[in-house]
C-alpha positions as semicolon CSV with decimal commas, in nm:
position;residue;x (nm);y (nm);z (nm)
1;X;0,000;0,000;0,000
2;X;0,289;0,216;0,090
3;X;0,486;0,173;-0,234
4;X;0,138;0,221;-0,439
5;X;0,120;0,526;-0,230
6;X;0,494;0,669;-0,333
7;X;0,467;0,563;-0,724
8;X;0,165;0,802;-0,736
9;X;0,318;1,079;-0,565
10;X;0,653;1,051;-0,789
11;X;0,403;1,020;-1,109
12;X;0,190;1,349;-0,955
13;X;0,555;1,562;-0,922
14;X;0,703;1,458;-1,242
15;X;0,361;1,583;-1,447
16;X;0,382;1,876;-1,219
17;X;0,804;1,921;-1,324
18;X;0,676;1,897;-1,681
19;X;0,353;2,157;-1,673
20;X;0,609;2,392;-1,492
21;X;0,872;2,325;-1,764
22;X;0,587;2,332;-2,055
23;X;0,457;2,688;-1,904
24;X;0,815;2,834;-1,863
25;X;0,904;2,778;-2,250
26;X;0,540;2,867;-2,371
27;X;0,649;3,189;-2,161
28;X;0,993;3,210;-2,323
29;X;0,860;3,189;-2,631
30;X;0,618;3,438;-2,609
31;X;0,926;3,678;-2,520
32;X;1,100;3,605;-2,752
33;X;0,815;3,686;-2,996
34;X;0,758;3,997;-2,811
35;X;1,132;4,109;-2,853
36;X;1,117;3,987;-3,282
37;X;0,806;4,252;-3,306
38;X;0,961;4,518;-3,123
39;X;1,275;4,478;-3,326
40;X;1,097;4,431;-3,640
41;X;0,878;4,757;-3,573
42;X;1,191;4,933;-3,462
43;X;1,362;4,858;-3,783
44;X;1,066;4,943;-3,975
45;X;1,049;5,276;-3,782
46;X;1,427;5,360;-3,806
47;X;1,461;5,325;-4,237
48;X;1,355;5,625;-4,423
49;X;1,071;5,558;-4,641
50;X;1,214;5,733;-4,922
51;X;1,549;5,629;-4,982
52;X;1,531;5,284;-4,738
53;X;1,841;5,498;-4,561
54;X;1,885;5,418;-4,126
55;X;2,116;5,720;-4,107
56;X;1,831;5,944;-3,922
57;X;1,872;6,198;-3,728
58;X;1,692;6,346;-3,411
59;X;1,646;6,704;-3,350
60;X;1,505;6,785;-3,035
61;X;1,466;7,168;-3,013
62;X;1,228;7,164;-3,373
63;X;1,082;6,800;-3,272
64;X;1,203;6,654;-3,602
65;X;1,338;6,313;-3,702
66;X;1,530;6,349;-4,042
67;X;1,693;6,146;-4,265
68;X;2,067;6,239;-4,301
69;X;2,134;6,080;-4,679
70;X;1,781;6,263;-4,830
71;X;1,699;6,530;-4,597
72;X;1,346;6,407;-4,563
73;X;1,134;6,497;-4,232
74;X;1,037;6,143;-4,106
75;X;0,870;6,241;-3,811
76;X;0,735;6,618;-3,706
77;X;0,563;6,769;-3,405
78;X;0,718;6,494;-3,159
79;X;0,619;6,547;-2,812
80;X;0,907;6,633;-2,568
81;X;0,856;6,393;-2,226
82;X;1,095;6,596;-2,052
83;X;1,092;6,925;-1,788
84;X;1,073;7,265;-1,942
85;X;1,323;7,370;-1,770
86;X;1,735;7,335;-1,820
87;X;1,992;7,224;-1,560
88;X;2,375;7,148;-1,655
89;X;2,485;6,967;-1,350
90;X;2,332;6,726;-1,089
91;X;2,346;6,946;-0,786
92;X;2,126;7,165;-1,034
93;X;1,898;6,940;-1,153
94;X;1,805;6,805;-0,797
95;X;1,745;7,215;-0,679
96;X;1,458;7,214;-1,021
97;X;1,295;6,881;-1,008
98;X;0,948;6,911;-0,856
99;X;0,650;6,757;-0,804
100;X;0,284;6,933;-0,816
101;X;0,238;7,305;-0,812
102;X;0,499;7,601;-0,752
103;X;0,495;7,745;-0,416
104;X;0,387;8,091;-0,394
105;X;0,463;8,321;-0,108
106;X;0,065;8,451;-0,141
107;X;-0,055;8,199;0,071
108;X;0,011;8,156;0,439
109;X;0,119;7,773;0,368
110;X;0,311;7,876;0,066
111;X;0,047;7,638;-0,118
112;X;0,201;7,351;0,007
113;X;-0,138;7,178;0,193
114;X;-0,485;7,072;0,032
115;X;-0,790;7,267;-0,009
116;X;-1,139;7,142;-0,058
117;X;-1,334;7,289;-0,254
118;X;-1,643;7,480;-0,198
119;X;-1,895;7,339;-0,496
120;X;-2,075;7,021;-0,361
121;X;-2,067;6,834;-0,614
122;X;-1,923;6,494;-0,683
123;X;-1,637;6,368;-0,958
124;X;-1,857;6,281;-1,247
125;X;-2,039;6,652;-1,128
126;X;-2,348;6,527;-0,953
127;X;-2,478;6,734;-0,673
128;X;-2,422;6,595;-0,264
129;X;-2,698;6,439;-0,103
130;X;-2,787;6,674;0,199
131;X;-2,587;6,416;0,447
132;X;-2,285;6,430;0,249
133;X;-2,282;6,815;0,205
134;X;-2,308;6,853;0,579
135;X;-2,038;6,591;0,638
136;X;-1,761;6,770;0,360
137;X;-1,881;7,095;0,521
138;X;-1,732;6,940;0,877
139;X;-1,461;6,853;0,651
140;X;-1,384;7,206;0,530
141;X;-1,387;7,325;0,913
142;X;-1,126;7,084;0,995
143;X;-0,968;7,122;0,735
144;X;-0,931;7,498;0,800
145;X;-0,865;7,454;1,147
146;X;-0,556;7,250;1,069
147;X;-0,422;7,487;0,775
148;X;-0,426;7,790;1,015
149;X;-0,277;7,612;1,359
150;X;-0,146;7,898;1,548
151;X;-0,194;8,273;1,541
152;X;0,076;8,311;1,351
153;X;-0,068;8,156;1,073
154;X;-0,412;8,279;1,123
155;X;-0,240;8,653;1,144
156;X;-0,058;8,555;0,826
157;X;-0,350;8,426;0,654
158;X;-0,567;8,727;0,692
159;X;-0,268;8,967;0,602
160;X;-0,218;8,807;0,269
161;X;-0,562;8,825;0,179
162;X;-0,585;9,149;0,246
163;X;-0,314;9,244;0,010
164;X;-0,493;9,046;-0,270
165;X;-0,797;9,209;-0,250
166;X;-0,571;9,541;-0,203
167;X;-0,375;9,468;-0,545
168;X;-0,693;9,357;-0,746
169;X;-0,863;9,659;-0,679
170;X;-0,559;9,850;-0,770
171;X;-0,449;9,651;-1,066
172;X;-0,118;9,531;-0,958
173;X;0,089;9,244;-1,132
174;X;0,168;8,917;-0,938
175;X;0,531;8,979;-0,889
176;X;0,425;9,318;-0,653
177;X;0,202;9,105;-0,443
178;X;0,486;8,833;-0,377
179;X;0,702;9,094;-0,346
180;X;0,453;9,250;-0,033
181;X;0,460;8,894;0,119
182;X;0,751;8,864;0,158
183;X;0,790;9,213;0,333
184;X;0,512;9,105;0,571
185;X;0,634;8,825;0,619
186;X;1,004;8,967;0,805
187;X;0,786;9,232;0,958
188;X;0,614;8,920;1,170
189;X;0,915;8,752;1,212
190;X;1,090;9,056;1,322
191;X;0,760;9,125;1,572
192;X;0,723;9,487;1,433
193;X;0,326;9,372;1,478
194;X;0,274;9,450;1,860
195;X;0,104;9,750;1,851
196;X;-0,025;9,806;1,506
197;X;-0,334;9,660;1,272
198;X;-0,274;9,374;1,056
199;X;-0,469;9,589;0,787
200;X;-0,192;9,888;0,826
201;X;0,136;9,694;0,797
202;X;-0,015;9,487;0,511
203;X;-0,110;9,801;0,329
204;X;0,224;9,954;0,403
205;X;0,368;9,645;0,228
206;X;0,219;9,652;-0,104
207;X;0,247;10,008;-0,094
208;X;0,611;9,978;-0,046
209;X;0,622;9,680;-0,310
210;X;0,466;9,895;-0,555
211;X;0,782;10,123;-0,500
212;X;1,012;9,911;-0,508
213;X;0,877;9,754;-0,870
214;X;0,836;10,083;-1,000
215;X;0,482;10,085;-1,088
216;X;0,375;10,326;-0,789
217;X;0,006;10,393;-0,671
218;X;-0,069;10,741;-0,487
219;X;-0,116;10,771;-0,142
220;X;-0,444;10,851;-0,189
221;X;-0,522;10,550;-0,435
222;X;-0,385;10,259;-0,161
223;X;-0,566;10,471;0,116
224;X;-0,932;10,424;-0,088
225;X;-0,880;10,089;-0,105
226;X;-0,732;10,024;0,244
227;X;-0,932;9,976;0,564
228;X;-0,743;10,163;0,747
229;X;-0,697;10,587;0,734
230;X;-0,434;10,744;0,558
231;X;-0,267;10,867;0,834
232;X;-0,241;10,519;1,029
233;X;-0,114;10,390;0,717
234;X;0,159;10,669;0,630
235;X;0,256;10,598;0,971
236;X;0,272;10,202;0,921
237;X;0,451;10,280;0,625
238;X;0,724;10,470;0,752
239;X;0,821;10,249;1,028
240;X;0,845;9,921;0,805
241;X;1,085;10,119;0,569
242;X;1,272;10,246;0,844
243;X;1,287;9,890;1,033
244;X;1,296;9,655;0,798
245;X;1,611;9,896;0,576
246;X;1,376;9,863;0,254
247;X;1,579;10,033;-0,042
248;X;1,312;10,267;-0,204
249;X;1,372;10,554;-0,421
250;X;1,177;10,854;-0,441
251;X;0,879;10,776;-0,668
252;X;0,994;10,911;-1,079
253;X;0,721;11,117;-1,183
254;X;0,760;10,949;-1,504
255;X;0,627;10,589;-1,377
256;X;0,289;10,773;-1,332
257;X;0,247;10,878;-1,735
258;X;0,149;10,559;-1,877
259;X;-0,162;10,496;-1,683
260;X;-0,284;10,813;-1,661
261;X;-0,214;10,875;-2,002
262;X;-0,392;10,535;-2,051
263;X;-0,711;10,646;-1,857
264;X;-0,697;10,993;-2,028
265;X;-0,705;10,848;-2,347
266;X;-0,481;11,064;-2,493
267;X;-0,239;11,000;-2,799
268;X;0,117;10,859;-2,798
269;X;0,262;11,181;-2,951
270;X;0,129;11,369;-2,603
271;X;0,250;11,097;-2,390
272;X;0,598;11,152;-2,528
273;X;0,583;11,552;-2,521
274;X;0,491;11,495;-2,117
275;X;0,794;11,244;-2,050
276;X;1,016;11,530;-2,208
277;X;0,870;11,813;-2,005
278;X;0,973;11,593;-1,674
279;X;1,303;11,536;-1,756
280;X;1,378;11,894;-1,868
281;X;1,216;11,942;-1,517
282;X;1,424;11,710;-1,296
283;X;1,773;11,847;-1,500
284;X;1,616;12,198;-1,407
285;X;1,554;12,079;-1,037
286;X;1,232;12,156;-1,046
287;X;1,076;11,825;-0,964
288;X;1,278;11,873;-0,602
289;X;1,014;11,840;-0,296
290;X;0,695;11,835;-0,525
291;X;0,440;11,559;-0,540
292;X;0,533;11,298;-0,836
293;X;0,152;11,282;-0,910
294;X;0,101;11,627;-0,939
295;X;0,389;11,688;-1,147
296;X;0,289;11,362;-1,383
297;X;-0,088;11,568;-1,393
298;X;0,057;11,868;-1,502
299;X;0,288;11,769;-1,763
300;X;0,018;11,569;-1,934
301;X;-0,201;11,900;-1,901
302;X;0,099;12,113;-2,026
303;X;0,136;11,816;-2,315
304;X;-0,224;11,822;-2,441
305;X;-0,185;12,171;-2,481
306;X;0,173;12,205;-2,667
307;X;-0,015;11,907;-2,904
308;X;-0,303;12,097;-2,941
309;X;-0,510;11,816;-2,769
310;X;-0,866;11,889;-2,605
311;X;-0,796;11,833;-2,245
312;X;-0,939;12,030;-1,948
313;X;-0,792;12,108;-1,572
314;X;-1,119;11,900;-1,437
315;X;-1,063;11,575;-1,672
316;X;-0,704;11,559;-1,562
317;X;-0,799;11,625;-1,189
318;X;-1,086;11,379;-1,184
319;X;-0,829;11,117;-1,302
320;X;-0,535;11,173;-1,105
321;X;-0,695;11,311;-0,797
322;X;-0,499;11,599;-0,800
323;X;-0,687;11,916;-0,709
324;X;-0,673;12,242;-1,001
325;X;-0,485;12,459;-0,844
326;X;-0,232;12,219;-0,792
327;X;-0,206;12,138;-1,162
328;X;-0,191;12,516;-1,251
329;X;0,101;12,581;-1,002
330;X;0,328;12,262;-1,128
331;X;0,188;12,375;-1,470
332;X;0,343;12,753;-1,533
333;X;0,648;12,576;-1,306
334;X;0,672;12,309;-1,632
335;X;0,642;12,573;-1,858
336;X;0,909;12,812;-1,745
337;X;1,177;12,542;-1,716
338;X;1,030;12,387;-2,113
339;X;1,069;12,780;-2,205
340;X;1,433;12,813;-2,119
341;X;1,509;12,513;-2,269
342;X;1,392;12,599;-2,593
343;X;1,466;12,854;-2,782
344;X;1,152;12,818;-2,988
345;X;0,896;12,959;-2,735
346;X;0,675;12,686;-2,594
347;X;0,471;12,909;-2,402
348;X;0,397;13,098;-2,720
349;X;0,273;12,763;-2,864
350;X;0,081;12,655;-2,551
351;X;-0,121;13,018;-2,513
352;X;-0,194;13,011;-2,875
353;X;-0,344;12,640;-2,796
């Protein structure tokens, strides 16, 4: 009984040994048919169609495959798998690689943590059942709670926002608002907060940014928009400059011509006549301890009128926010510098306007 026993065990392994050994060359030979096609389709793709030629050549910056004995374009359009950006050593290329989106100083997180989003709807765009919107509603509280830990983060948080609704309102670029983060940012971490709104040293910030990017806003433009008074924030302003060493030059008159020139609607010819009336007025020190705005007003005033371009005192004051009188004064002051720096007699030109 035993032996019977062991002869069908041996007989039950050896048909095993050869299934196993039938399987692995069924597998092996499926490879190996595998590799033929691939090599087959690789030859096919790597001979020139017109001259049967495998001299072809790859060039990456047009996306072009082309054959090197006939010139012809094999392949067009072919889509580049790698980064966008460049990196000529390792140490370089580890600093680039990334994963997901940039980080951005505008957010108190940097962007760096998840957000869920406010529409209650479901992947394939079906609207929640009223148990699952309360339950991702719980979800958006914690999920809140944890982004904004501390009140240094909550601080933070409201800061930034405030200087994004600050910069939409008055049209700044994205590289003036990171800019402003950042300079909020080392005025909390140098604790120049203590004392002082979250609203003022934020609107100090982007008012400073503006500065230092060279596309200026008045005070008058960032206090409208600001929730704060002008005084607290020309206060705010001052002692971030002075604290934090921030490297701003006095505002150019000149950085103020474009936009108003822009809102005035005015032609390019006047624009130009405006830019030169400010320069002949900052080599004729005019421009010294005078308000850039006004003096941008009133060259574009004394402009229309050397042009011989419709433009009254009240359009260029509702525009600029620059009172009248103060756009007469800087006015005859542009003139009288223009007029003894040519010989031709602009005044003449401008009274006869």
């Amino acid at each position: 009984m035993s032996d019977a026993l062991h002869t069908r065990a041996r007989d039950g392994t050896e048909r095993e040994r050869k299934w196993r050994d039938h399987d692995a060359d069924a597998t092996e030979n499926a490879t190996a048919d595998t590799e033929e096609q691939e090599q087959s389709a690789d030859e096919e793709t790597l001979q020139c169609p017109e001259c049967g030629s495998t001299d072809l050549q790859t060039d990456d910056e047009r996306g072009e495959t082309v054959c090197g004995a006939c010139g012809l374009v094999v392949d067009e359009d072919s889509i580049d798998r790698g980064p966008e950006w460049r990196a000529f050593d390792s140490a370089e290329r580890d600093e680039k690689s990334r994963v997901g989106a940039p980080t951005t100083n505008l957010m108190h997180d940097k962007g760096l943590s998840t957000n869920i989003g406010w529409q209650n709807k479901d992947a394939y765009g079906n609207s929640l059942s009223s148990t699952q919107r309360q339950k991702m509603q719980r979800l958006r509280t914690w999920n809140e709670r944890f982004r904004t830990r501390d009140s240094k983060e909550r601080n933070l948080k409201q800061a930034l926002g405030e200087i994004d609704r600050m910069a939409s309102a008055l049209g700044l670029p994205d590289n003036v608002r990171e800019t402003a983060s950042v300079i909020y940012r080392r005025a909390l971490d140098e604790d120049l907060l203590p004392g002082r709104s979250i609203e003022g040293i934020a609107t100090a910030s982007l008012h400073a940014a503006a500065r230092m990017a060279q596309v200026p806003r008045s005070i008058d433009e960032v206090a409208r928009v600001s929730r704060v008074d002008e005084d607290e924030f020309e206060r705010a302003y001052r002692y971030v400059v002075r604290e934090l060493s921030l490297e701003i030059q006095p505002a150019d008159p000149s950085e103020y011509v474009p936009r108003f020139a822009s809102d005035l609607e005015i032609p390019k010819e006047t624009e130009r006549t405006a830019r030169e009336l400010l320069e002949n007025a900052k080599r004729k020190n005019v421009h010294s301890g005078k308000s850039p705005v006004g003096l941008a007003a009133a060259a574009l005033y004394a402009a229309a009128q050397l042009t011989n371009v419709e433009l009254t005192q009240a359009e260029v004051s509702d525009v600029t926010d620059i009172s009248e009188v103060t756009i007469r004064n800087r006015y005859q002051e542009l003139l009288e510098a223009w007029d003894l720096d040519s010989p031709r007699g602009g005044r003449q030109s401008a009274a006869e306007a």
